[in-house]
C-alpha positions in Angstrom: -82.5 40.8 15.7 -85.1 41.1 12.7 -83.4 43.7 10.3 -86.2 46.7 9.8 -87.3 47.5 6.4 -89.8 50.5 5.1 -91.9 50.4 2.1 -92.7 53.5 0.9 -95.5 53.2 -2.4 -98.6 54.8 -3.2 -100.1 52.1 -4.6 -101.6 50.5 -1.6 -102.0 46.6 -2.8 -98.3 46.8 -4.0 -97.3 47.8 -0.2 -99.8 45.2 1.4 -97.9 42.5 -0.8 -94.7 43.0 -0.6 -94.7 43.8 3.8 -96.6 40.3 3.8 -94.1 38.6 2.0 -90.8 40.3 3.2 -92.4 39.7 6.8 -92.9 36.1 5.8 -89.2 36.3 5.2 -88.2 37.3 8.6 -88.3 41.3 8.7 -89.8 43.7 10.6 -91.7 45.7 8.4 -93.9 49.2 7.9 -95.6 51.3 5.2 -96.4 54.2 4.2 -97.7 55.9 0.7 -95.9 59.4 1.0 -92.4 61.1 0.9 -93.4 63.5 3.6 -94.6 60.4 5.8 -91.6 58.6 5.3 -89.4 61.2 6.1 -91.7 61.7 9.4 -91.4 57.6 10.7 -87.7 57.9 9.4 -86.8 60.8 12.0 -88.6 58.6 15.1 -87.1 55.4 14.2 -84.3 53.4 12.8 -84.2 51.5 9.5 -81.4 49.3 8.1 -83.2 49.6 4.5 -85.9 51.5 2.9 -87.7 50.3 -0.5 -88.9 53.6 -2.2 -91.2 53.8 -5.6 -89.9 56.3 -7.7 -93.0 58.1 -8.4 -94.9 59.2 -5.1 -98.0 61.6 -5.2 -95.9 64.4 -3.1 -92.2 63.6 -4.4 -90.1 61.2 -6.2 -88.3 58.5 -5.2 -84.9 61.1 -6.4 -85.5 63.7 -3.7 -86.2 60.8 -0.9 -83.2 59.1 -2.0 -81.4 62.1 -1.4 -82.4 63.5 2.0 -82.3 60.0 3.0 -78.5 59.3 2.2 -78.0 63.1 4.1 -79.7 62.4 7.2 -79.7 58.9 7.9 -76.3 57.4 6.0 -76.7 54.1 7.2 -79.8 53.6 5.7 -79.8 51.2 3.0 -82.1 52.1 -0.2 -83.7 50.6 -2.9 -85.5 52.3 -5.7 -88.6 50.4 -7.3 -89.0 51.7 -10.9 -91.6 51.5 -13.6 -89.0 52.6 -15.8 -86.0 50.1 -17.3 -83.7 53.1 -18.0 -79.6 52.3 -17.3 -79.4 56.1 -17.1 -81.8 56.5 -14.2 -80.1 53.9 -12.5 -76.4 55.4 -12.8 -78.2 58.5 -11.7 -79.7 56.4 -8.4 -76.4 54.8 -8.0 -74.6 58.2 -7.6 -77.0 59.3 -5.1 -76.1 56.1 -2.6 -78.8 53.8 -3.8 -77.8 50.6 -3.8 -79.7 49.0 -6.4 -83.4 49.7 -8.4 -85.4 47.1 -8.8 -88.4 47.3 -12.1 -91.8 47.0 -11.9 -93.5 44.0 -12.1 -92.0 42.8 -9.2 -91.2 38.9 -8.6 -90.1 37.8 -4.9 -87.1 36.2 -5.6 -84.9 39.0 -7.5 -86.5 40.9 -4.2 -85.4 39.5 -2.0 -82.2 38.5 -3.1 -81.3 42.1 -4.2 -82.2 43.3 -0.4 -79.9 40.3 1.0 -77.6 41.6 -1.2 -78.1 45.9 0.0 -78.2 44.5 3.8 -74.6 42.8 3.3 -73.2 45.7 1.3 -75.1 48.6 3.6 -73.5 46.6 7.2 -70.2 46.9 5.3 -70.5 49.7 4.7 -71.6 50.6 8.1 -68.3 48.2 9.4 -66.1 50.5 8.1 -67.3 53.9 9.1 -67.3 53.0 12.2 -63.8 51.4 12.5 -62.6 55.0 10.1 -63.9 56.8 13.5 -62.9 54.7 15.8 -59.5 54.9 14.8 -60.2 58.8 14.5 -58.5 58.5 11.1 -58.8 57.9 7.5 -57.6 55.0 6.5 -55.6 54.5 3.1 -58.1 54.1 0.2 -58.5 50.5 -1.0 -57.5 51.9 -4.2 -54.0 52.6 -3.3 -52.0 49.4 -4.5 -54.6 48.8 -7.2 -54.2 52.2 -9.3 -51.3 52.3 -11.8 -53.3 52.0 -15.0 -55.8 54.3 -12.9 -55.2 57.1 -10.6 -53.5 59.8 -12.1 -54.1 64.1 -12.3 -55.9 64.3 -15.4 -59.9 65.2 -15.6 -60.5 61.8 -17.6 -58.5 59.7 -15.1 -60.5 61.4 -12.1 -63.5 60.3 -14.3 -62.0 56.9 -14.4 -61.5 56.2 -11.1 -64.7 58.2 -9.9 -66.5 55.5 -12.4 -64.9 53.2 -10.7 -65.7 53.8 -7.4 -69.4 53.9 -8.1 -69.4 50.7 -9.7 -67.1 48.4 -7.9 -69.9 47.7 -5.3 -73.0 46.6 -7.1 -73.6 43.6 -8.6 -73.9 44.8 -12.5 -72.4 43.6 -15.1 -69.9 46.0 -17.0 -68.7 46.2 -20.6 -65.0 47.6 -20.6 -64.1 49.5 -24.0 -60.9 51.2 -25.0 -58.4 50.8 -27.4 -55.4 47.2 -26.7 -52.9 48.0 -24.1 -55.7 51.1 -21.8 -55.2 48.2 -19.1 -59.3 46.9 -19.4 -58.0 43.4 -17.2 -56.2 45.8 -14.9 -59.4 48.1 -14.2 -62.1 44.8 -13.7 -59.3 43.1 -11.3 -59.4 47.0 -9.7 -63.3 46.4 -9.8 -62.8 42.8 -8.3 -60.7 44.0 -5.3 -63.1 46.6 -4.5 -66.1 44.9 -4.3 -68.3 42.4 -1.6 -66.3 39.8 -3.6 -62.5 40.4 -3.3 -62.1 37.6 -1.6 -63.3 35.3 -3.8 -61.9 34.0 -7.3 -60.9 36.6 -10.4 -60.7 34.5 -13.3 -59.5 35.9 -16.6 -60.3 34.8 -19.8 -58.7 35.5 -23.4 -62.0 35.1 -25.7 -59.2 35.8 -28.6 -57.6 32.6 -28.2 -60.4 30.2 -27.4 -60.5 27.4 -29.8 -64.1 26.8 -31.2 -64.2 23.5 -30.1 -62.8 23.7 -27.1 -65.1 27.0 -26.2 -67.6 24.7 -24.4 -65.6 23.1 -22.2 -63.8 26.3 -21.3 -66.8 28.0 -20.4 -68.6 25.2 -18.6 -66.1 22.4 -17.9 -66.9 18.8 -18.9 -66.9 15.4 -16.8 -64.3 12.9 -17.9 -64.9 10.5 -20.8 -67.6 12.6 -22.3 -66.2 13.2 -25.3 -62.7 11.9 -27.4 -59.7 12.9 -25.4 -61.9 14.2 -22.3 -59.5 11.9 -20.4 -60.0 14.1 -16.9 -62.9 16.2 -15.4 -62.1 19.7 -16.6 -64.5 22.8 -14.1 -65.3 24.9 -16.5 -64.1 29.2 -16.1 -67.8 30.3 -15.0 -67.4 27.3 -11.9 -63.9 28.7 -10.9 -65.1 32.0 -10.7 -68.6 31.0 -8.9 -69.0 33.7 -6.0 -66.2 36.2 -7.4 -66.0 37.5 -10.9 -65.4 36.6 -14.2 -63.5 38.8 -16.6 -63.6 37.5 -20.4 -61.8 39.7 -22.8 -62.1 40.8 -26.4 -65.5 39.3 -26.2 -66.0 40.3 -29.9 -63.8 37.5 -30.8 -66.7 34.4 -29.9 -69.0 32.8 -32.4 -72.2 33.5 -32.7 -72.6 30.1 -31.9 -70.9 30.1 -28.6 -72.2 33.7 -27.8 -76.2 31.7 -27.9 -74.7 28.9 -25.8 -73.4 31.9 -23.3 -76.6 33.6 -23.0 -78.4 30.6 -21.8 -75.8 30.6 -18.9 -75.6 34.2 -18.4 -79.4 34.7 -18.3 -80.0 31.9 -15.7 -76.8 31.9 -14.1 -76.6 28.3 -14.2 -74.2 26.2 -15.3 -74.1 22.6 -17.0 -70.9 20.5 -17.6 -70.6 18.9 -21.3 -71.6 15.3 -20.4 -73.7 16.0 -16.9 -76.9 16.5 -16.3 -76.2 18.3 -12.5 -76.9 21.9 -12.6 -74.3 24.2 -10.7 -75.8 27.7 -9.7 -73.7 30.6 -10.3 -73.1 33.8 -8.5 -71.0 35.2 -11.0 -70.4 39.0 -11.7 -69.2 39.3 -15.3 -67.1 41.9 -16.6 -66.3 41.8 -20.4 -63.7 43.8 -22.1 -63.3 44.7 -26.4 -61.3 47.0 -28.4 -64.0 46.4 -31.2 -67.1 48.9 -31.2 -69.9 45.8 -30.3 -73.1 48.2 -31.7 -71.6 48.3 -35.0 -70.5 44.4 -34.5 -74.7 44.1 -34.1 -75.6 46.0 -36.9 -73.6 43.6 -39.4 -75.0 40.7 -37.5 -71.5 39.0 -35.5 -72.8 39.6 -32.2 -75.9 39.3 -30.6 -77.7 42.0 -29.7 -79.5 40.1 -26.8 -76.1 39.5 -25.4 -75.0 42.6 -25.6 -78.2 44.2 -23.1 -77.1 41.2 -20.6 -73.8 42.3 -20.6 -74.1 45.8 -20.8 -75.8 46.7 -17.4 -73.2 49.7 -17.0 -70.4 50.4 -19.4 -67.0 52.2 -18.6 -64.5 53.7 -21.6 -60.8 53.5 -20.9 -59.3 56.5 -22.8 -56.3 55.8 -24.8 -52.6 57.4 -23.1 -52.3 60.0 -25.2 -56.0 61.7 -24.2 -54.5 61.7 -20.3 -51.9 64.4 -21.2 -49.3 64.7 -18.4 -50.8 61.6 -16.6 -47.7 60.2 -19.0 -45.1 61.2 -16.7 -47.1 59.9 -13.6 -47.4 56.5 -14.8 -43.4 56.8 -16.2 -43.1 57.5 -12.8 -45.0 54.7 -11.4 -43.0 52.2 -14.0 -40.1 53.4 -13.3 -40.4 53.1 -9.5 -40.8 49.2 -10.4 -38.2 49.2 -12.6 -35.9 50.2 -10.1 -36.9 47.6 -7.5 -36.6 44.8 -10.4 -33.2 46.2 -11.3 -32.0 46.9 -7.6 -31.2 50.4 -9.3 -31.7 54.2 -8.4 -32.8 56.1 -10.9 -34.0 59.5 -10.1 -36.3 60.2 -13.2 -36.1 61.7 -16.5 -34.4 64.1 -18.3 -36.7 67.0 -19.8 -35.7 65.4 -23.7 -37.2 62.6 -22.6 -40.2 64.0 -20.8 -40.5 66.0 -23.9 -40.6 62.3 -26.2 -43.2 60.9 -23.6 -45.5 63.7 -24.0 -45.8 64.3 -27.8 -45.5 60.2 -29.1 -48.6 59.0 -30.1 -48.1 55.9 -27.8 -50.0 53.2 -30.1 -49.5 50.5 -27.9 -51.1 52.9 -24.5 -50.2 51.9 -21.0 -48.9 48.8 -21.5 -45.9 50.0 -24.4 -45.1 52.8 -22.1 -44.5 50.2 -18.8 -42.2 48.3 -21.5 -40.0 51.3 -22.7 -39.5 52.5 -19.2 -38.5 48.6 -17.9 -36.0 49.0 -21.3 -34.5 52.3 -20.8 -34.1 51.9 -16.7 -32.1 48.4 -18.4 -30.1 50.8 -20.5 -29.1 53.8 -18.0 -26.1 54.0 -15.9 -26.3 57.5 -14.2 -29.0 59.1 -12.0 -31.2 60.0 -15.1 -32.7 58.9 -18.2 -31.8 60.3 -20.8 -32.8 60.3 -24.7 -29.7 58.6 -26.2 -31.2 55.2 -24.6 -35.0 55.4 -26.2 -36.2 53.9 -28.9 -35.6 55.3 -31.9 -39.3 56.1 -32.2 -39.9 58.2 -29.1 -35.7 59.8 -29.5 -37.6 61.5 -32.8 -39.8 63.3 -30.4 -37.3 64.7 -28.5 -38.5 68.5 -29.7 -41.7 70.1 -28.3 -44.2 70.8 -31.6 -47.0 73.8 -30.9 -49.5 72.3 -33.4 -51.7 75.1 -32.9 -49.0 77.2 -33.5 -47.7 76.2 -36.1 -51.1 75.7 -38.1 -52.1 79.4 -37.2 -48.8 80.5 -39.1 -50.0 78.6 -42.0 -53.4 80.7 -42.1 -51.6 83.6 -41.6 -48.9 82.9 -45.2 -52.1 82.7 -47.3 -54.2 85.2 -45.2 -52.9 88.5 -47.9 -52.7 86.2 -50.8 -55.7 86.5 -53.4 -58.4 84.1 -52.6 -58.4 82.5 -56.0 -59.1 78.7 -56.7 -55.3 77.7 -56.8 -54.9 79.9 -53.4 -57.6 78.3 -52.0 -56.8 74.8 -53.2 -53.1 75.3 -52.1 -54.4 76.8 -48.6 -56.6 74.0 -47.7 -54.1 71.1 -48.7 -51.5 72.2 -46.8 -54.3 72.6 -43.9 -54.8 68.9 -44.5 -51.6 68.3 -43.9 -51.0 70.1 -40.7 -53.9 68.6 -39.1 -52.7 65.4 -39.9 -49.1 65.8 -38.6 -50.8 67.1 -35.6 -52.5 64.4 -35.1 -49.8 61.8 -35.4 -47.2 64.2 -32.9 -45.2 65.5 -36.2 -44.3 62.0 -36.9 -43.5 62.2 -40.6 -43.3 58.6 -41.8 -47.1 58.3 -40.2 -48.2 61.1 -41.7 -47.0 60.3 -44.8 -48.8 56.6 -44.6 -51.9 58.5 -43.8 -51.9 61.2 -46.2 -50.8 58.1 -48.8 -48.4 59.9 -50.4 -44.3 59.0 -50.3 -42.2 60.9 -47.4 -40.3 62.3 -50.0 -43.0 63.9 -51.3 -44.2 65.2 -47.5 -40.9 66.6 -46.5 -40.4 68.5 -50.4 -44.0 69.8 -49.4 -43.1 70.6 -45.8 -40.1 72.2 -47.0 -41.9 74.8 -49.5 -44.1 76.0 -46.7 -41.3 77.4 -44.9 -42.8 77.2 -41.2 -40.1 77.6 -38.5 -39.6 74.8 -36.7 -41.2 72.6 -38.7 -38.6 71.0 -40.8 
């Protein structure tokens, strides 16, 4: 059965040519130049997609979008856009589009993108109806994917919901956030949530490519076409052809390489050093840095050209100590694994230890926190781990700090004292200093190394302030 497609444009030629050419293509196809009509046809018949202009005379392409996703869910849409604004996309996105296409309009990115929103929407459509069938809700996709993820704090509901939107388009994503957040883990999360998870995730470490070898790692390389090519080598953008390619701390490449990459990334083909076959590609690429890639523009080490490809939605993986009490969940999580490893029982933590997770400053994020819990579930004996087995880094955290507290009793020592320069200069260096122990969880030795002064010279300092609890 021809699947059923409406165009809804106001500009008339535009509407002619593209039900000509998607009928050429084997749909069924009608027209219309209004919201309000579209709406109308909409309510007598049934359409598995709808291509909508984003400016109408009577509406916008928003509000269709909108009643259409309320009243007819397994309609498919596509917005068609004047406008090449990422923001306006996330926006359509959110609202159940499944992609926006921009004006002027060429036939093959078309209809390849409404191939694309038919497979996704009768997925879609697949599973709704096997949810009611069964008459219950089947266990999120997510659920064995989440550890780095799914936690109780507002940024990891952010996270996740980010997720969720994303996973089922076809963009390309730039993952930020500081070494350890778990980038790999969220694209492979990505991966196994999209139209692709059952095709190849390949990984990539841009941090340890060799220049030379770059080339062939990217694109492969026939045997004998070069010194010591002694086997055919497929390249990483081959082995993930039809899934997704993940290339980390993409910072790291040459500006050399990073030209050779845009060539393939732009026309998703694919050349092996010492061939002259070109392999298409249907490669999503997600890229991962801890390095802010704007500023890495601005001083000229990577391109900005690049950057737009790559750069079609962007997702920031907040550093463990922003996700407050998400700590202990993901303790939690590690420790449940732990246990299995170990063939050991250990109930959870002791509230020293919760006290250590929550106020270290965790430099080393997710990752350093699965590691201490695999060491410390090592270390323990009884039903509980307790502080006498962390390292000694956290065991200094054992005591709960108020910063705000404590920073308020500093106002309040100089708040009757004259406001003279030496008052005031006293007043706002010890202020300094408080914020700065704040920030670092009270760790002296860090504060110290900040504040570049000796910790001799921090705790005599400390000590003339006489703050309760702070010594």
């Amino acid at each position: 059965m021809k699947k059923k497609i409406l165009i809804v444009d106001d500009e008339v030629n535009i509407g002619l040519l593209l039900s000509k050419f998607l009928t050429r293509n084997g749909f069924d196809v009608a027209n219309t130049i209004t919201g309000s009509s579209a709406m109308d046809i909409l309510s007598k018949d049934t359409f598995d997609l709808v291509l909508c202009d984003y400016r109408l005379d009577d509406t916008d392409g928003r509000e269709i979008l909108i009643k259409i996703k309320e009243n007819y869910p397994t309609t498919g849409v596509i917005i068609i856009t004047g406008y090449s604004d990422i923001k306006l996309a996330v926006e359509f996105i959110k609202l159940g589009a499944y992609d926006y296409i921009t004006k002027p309009l060429y036939p093959d990115e078309i209809l390849n993108t409404i191939n694309k929103a038919l497979k996704t929407q009768r997925a879609l459509n697949e599973k709704v109806g096997s949810s009611n069938k069964n008459n219950s809700q089947s266990e999120p996709e997510y659920a064995n994917h989440t550890d780095y993820i799914d936690a109780q704090s507002e940024v990891s509901a952010t996270l996740l919901k980010q997720i969720q939107l994303i996973a089922p388009t076809s963009y390309s994503i730039i993952l930020t956030g500081k070494s350890g957040t778990g980038k790999e883990y969220v694209a492979k999360t990505i991966h196994l949530n999209s139209l692709r998870k059952d095709k190849p995730f390949i990984a990539m470490d841009c941090g340890s490519l060799i220049r030379e070898l770059a080339g062939s790692e990217f694109f492969g390389h026939e045997k004998g076409s070069f010194t010591g090519a002694l086997y055919t080598n497929i390249g990483h953008f081959e082995q993930a052809n039809g899934g997704t390619l993940f290339l980390d701390e993409i910072g790291n490449l040459s500006y050399e390489i990073q030209a050779t990459l845009l060539r393939t990334v732009q026309e998703r083909k694919v050349k092996r050093i010492g061939s002259t076959k070109e392999i298409d590609l249907d490669v999503r690429i997600i890229v991962a840095t801890n390095e802010n890639l704007v500023e890495n523009i601005a001083k000229g080490t990577f391109r900005e050209d690049l950057y737009h490809r790559f750069n079609e939605f962007s997702i920031h993986i907040p550093s463990l100590k922003k996700r407050g009490k998400d700590i202990l969940v993901f303790a939690n999580k590690f420790l449940a694994i732990a246990n299995e490893e170990l063939s050991k029982d250990i109930k959870g933590f002791s509230e020293g230890v919760k006290n250590c997770f929550l106020n270290y400053s965790w430099p080393g994020n997710v990752r350093e926190l699965k590691n201490v819990v695999r060491r410390v579930a090592l270390l323990s004996n009884g039903n509980e781990i307790q502080v006498d087995v962390l390292p000694l880094e956290l065991a200094n955290y054992a005591k709960d700090f108020d910063g705000d507290k404590i920073l308020d009793q500093v106002k309040a020592k100089f708040s009757d004292k004259p406001k003279d320069l030496k008052n005031a200069a006293q007043e706002a260096e010890y202020d300094a200093i408080l914020r700065v122990l704040k920030e670092v969880n009270f760790n002296k030795t860090k504060a110290a190394q900040i504040l570049n002064i000796d910790r001799k010279t921090l705790y005599n300092k400390i000590k003339a302030i006489q703050i309760q609890g702070l010594e």
